[in-house]
C-alpha positions as CSV (number, residue, x, y, z in Angstrom):
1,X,4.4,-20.1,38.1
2,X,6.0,-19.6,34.9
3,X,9.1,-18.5,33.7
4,X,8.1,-16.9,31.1
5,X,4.9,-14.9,30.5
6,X,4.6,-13.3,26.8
7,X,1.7,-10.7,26.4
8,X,0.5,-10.8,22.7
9,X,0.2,-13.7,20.2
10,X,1.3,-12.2,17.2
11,X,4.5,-13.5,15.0
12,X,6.6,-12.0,17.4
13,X,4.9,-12.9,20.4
14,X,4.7,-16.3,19.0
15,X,8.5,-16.8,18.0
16,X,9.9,-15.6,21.3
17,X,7.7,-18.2,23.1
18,X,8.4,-20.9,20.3
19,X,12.4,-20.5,20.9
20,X,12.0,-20.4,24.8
21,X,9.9,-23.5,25.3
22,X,11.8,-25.7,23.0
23,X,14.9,-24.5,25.1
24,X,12.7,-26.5,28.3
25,X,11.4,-23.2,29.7
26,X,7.9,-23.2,31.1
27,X,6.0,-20.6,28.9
28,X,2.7,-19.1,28.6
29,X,1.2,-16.3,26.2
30,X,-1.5,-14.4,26.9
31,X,-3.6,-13.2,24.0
32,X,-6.6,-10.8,24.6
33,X,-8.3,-12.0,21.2
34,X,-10.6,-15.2,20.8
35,X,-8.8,-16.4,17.6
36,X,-5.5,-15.7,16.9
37,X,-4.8,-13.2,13.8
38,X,-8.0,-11.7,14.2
39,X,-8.5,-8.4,13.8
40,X,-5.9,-8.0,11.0
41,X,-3.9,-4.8,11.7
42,X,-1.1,-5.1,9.1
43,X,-0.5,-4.6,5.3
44,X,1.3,-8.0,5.1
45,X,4.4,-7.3,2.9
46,X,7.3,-8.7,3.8
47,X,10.7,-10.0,2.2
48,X,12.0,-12.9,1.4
49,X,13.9,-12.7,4.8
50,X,10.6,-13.7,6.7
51,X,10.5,-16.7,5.1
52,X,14.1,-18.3,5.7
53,X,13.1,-17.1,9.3
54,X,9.9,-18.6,9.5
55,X,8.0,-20.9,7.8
56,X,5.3,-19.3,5.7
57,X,3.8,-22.5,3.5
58,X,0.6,-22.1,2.7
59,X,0.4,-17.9,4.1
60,X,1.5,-16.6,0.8
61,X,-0.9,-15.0,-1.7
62,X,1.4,-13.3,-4.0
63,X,5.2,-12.8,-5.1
64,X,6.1,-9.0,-5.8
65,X,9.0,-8.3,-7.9
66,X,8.6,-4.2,-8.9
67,X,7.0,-1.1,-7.8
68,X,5.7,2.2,-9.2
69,X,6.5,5.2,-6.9
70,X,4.3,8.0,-7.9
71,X,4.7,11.7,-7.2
72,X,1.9,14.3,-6.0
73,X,2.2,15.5,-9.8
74,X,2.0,12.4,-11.3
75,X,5.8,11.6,-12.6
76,X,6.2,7.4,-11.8
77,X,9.5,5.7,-10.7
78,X,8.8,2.2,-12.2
79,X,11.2,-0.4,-11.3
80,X,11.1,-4.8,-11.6
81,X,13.6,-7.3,-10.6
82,X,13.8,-10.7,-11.9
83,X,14.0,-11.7,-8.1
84,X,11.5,-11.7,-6.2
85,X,11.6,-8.8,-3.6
86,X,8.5,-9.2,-1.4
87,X,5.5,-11.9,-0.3
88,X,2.3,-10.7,0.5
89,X,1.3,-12.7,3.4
90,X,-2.2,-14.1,4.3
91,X,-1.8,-12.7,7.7
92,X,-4.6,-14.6,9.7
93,X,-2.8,-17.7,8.5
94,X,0.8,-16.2,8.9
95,X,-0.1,-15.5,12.6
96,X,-2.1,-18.6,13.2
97,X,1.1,-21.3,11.6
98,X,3.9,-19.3,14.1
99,X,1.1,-19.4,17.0
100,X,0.4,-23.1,16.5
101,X,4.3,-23.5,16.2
102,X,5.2,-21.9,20.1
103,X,1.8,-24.3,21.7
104,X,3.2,-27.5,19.8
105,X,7.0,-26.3,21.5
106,X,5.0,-26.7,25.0
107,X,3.9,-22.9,25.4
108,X,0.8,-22.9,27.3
109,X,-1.5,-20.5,25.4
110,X,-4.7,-18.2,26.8
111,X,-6.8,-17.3,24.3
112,X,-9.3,-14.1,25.4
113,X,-7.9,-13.3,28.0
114,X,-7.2,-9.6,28.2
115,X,-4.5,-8.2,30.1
116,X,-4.9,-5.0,32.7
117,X,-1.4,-4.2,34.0
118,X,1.6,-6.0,35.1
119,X,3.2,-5.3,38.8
120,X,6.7,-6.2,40.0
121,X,6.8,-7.8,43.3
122,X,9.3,-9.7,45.3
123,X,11.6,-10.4,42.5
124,X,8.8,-11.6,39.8
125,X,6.4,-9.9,37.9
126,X,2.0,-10.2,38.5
127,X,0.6,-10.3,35.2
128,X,-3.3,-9.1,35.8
129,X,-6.5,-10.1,33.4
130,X,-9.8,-10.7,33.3
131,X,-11.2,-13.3,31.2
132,X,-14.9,-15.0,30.9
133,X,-16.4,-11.7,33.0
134,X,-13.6,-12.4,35.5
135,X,-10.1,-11.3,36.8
136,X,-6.8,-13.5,37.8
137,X,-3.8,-13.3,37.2
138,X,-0.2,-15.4,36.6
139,X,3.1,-15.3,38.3
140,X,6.0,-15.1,36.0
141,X,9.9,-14.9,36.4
142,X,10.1,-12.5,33.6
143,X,7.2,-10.6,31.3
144,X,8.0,-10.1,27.7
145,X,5.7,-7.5,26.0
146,X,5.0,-8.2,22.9
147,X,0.9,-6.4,23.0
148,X,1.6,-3.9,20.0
149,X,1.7,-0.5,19.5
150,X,-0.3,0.4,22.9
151,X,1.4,-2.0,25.1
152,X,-0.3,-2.3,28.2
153,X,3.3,-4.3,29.4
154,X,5.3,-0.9,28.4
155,X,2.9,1.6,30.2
156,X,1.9,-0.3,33.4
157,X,6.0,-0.2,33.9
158,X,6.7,3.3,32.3
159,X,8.4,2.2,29.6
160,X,10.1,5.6,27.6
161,X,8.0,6.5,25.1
162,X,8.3,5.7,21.5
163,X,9.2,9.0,18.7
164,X,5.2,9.0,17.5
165,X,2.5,7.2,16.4
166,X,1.0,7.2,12.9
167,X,-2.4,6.5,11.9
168,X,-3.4,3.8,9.7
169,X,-6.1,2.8,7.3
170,X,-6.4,-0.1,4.9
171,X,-9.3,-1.6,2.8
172,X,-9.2,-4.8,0.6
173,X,-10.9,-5.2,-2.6
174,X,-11.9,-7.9,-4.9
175,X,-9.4,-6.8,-8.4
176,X,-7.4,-9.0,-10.4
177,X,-6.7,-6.2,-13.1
178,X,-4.2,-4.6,-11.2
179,X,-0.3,-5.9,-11.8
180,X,0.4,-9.2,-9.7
181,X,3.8,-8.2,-9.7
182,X,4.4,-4.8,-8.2
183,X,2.9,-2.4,-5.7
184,X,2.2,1.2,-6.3
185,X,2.9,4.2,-3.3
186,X,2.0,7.6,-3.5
187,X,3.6,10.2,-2.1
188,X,2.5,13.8,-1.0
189,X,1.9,16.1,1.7
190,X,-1.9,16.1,0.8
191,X,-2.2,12.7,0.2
192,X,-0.6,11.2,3.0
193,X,1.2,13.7,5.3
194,X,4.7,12.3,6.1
195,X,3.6,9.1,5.0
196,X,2.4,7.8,1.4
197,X,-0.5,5.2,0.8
198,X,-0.1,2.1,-1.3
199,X,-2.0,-0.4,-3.6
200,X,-0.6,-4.1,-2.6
201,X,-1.8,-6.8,-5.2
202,X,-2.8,-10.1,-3.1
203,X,-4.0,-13.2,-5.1
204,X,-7.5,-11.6,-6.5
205,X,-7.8,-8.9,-4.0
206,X,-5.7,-5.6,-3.8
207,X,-5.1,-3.9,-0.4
208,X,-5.6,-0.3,-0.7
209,X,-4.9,2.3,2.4
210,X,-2.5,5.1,3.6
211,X,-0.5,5.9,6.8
212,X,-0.1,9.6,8.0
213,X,0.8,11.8,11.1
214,X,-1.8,13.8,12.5
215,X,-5.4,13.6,11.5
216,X,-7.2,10.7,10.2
217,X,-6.2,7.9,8.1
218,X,-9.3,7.1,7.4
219,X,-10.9,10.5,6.1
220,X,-7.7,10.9,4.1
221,X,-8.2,7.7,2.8
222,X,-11.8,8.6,1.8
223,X,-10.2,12.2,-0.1
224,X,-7.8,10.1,-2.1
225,X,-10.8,7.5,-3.3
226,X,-12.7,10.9,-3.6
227,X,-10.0,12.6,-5.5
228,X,-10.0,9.4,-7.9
229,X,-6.2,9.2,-7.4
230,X,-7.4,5.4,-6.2
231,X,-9.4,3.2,-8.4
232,X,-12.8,3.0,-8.1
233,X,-14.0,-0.1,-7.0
234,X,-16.5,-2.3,-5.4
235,X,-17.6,-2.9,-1.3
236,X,-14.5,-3.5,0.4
237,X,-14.1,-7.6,1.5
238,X,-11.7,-6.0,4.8
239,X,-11.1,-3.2,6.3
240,X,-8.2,-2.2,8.7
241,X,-7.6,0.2,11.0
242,X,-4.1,0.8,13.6
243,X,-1.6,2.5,14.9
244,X,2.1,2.6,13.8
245,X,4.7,3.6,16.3
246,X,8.0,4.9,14.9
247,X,11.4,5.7,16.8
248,X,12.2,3.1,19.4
249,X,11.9,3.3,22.7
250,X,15.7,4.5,24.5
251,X,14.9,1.5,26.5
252,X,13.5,-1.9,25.8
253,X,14.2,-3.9,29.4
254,X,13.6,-3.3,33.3
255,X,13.8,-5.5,35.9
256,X,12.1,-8.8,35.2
257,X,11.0,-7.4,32.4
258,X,11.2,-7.1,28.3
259,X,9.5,-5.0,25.0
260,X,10.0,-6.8,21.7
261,X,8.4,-5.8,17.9
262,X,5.9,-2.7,17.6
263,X,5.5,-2.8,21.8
264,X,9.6,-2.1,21.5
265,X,9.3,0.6,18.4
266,X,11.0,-1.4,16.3
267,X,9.6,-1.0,13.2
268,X,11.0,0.6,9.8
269,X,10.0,4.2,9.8
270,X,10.4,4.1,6.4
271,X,7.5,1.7,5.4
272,X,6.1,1.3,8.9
273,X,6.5,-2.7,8.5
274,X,7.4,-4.7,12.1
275,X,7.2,-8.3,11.1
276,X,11.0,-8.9,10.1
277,X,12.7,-6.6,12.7
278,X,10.3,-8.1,15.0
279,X,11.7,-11.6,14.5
280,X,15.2,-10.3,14.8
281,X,14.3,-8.7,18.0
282,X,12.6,-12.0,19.4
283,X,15.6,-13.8,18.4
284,X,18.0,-11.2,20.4
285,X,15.3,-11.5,23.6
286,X,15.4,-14.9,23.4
287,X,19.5,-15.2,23.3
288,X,19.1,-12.6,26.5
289,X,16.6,-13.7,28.3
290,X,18.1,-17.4,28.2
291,X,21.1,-16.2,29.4
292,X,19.6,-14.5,32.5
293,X,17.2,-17.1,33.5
294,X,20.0,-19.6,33.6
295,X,21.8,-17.6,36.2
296,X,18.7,-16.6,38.3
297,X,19.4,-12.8,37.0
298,X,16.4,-10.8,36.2
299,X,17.7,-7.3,37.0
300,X,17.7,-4.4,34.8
301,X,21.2,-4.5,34.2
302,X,21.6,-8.3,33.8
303,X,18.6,-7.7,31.1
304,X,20.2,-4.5,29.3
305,X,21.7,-7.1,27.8
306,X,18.7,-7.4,25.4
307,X,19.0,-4.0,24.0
308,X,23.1,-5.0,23.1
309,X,22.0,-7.9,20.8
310,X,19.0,-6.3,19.0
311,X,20.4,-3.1,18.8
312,X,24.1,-5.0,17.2
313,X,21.4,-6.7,15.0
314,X,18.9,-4.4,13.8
315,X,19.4,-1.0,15.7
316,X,21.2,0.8,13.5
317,X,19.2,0.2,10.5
318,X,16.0,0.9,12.7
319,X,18.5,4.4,13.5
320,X,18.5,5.1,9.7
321,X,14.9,4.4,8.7
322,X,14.0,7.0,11.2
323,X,16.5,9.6,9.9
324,X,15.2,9.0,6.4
325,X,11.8,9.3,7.6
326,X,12.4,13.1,9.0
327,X,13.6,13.4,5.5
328,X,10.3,12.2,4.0
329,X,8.4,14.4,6.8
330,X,10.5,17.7,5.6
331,X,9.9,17.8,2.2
332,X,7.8,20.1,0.0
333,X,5.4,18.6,-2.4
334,X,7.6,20.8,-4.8
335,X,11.1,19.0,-3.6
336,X,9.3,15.8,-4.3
337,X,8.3,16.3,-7.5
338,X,12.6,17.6,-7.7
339,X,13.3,14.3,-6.2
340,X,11.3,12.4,-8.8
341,X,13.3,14.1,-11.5
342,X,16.6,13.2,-10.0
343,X,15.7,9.5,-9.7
344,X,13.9,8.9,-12.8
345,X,16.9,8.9,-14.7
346,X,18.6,5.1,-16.2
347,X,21.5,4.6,-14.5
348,X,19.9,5.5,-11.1
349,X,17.1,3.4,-11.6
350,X,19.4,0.6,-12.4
351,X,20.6,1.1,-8.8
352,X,17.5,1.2,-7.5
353,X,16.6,-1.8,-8.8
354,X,19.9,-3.9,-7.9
355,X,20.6,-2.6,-4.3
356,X,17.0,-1.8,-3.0
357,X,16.3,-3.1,-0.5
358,X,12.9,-3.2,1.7
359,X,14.3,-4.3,5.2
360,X,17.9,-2.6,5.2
361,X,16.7,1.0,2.6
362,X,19.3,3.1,3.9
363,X,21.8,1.2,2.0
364,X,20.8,2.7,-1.1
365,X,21.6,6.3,0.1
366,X,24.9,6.3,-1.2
367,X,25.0,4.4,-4.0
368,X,22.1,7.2,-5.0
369,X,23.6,10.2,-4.0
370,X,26.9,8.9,-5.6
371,X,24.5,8.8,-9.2
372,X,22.6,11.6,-8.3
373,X,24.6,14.0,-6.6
374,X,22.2,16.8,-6.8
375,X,20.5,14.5,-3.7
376,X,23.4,15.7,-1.2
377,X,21.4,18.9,-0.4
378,X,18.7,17.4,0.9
379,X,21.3,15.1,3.4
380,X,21.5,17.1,6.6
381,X,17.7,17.2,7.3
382,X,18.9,13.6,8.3
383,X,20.6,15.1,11.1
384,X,18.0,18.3,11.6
């Protein structure tokens, strides 16, 4: 029996088992994939943050600085900072390092092994698999989902749902003439509906793909090369496909039970990116589930304590992103291209470039709409 069971090797995954076995708890994950970080199903851009988190030596392909924003009608927002701002992340090794880190911390780790449902029983949770053709299974104390976007954890115990899902499509390319330094996103309801697509500059590869809400990535993503709005270029080297979830679930714990990262909804509805709120969240589990397993307490309300510390830690931003993101989902192409106009001025790009910030954007509302006060009108659909 363990006392922990965490469902899903990823970084998050990973880190909440790292923390709990070095703290002397008997841990085991449960990954349904052969090799860990394999499939890719991210865009691996993260912040600086990551790395004071995390080590990331040797994950790191590039250092982004800028970006151009880029409107249906072709006006560009085009800021740099002498800082760097983002890492792309080699995310096979990225997810391989933080797995290795949790195993050499005494988690117990079961590569392939797929999981079916979970069950409650008797005051400890029944995780079910099958592995090698066959099925078993593992008696924990306490389950922490951490199985993505389609957590099995969160719908064999009937989780709330998430807000919505988006659709994602990504393909990398061999390219070394596009800027190391900065990413580009495009914006518009017929590019990307309620989404945008992006262009991320690796180390001699650019990553290329779009997110969107209804439909499919992938035949948008085929209209934009089509349209020529992408640049032309060889075979792809990778290709990606996923599932984003947005809005986060009104309830990340039940009895012996927890959600944590994409499984939990917590992810940035503003760029769809999970790795750093992810962390925060497995930080916030780990402080919880610590505190419960000391005292023999596994209940749902000796756990809601989970949803206190990541919500104090990350909810509210996760709160905004969202809000901004019905925004982003309400606007014209026209109201775009009046947004453009209203950032693309100097002193608001200057603000843009000092007090953007990729992990906490809804920061720089105010300090925009206090330089751009035509913005204000566009504010309730926040609240709408």
């Amino acid at each position: 029996m363990f006392d922990v069971c965490v469902v899903g090797g990823g970084p998050v995954g990973s880190r909440s088992a790292a923390l709990l076995a070095k703290t002397g708890f008997k841990v085991c994950i449960i990954e349904e994939h052969s090799n860990s970080g394999v499939p890719v199903q991210c865009a691996g851009l993260v912040t600086p943050r990551v790395a004071s988190m995390v080590n990331v030596e040797g994950c790191v392909l590039n250092k982004v600085r800028g970006a151009e924003i880029i409107s249906p009608k072709g006006q560009i927002i085009s800021f740099k900072s002498k800082e760097d701002k983002a890492l792309v992340l080699d995310r096979q090794a990225f997810d391989s390092n933080l797995l290795r880190v949790a195993v050499d911390a005494g988690a117990e780790l079961m590569l392939g092994h797929r999981v079916d449902d979970v069950k409650l029983k008797q005051g400890m949770a029944q995780v079910r698999y099958r592995a090698d053709g066959g099925k078993d299974s593992v008696v924990t104390r306490l389950v922490i989902g951490a199985d993505g976007a389609s957590s099995v954890v969160a719908r064999s115990l009937g989780f709330p749902q998430v807000k919505k899902y988006l659709s994602g499509y990504q393909e990398e390319h061999f390219d070394t003439d596009m800027e190391r330094d900065i990413v580009r996103i495009h914006v518009g309801n017929k590019l990307a509906p309620s989404f945008f697509a992006w262009e991320i500059p690796g180390r001699d590869t650019v990553r290329v793909g779009l997110a969107c809400e209804g439909g499919s990535a992938m035949e948008h993503f085929h209209k934009l090369q089509a349209s020529g709005i992408f640049k032309a270029r060889a075979a792809p080297v990778h290709t990606l496909a996923g599932t984003i979830p947005l809005g986060t679930r009104i309830r990340t714990y039940d009895d012996n039970a927890l959600l944590v990262g994409d499984a939990a909804g917590q992810v940035k509805a503003t760029t769809g990116g999970g790795i750093y709120m992810g962390l925060k969240a497995a930080e916030a589990a780990v402080k919880a589930v610590q505190y419960c397993l000391e005292r023999d307490s596994l209940s749902r309300s000796s756990l809601e304590r989970y949803q206190r510390y990541w919500y104090n830690s990350i909810g509210k931003e996760l709160k905004n992103t969202y809000k901004l993101h019905r925004v982003l989902c309400s606007l014209s192409d026209a109201e775009l291209e009046d947004i453009f106009k209203q950032l693309n001025k100097p002193g608001v790009l200057e603000v843009i470039q000092e007090r953007g910030d990729i992990d906490y954007p809804s920061r720089l509302v105010f300090p925009l709409v206090r330089k751009a006060p035509m913005l204000v009108k566009y504010a309730p659909r926040m609240w709408g």
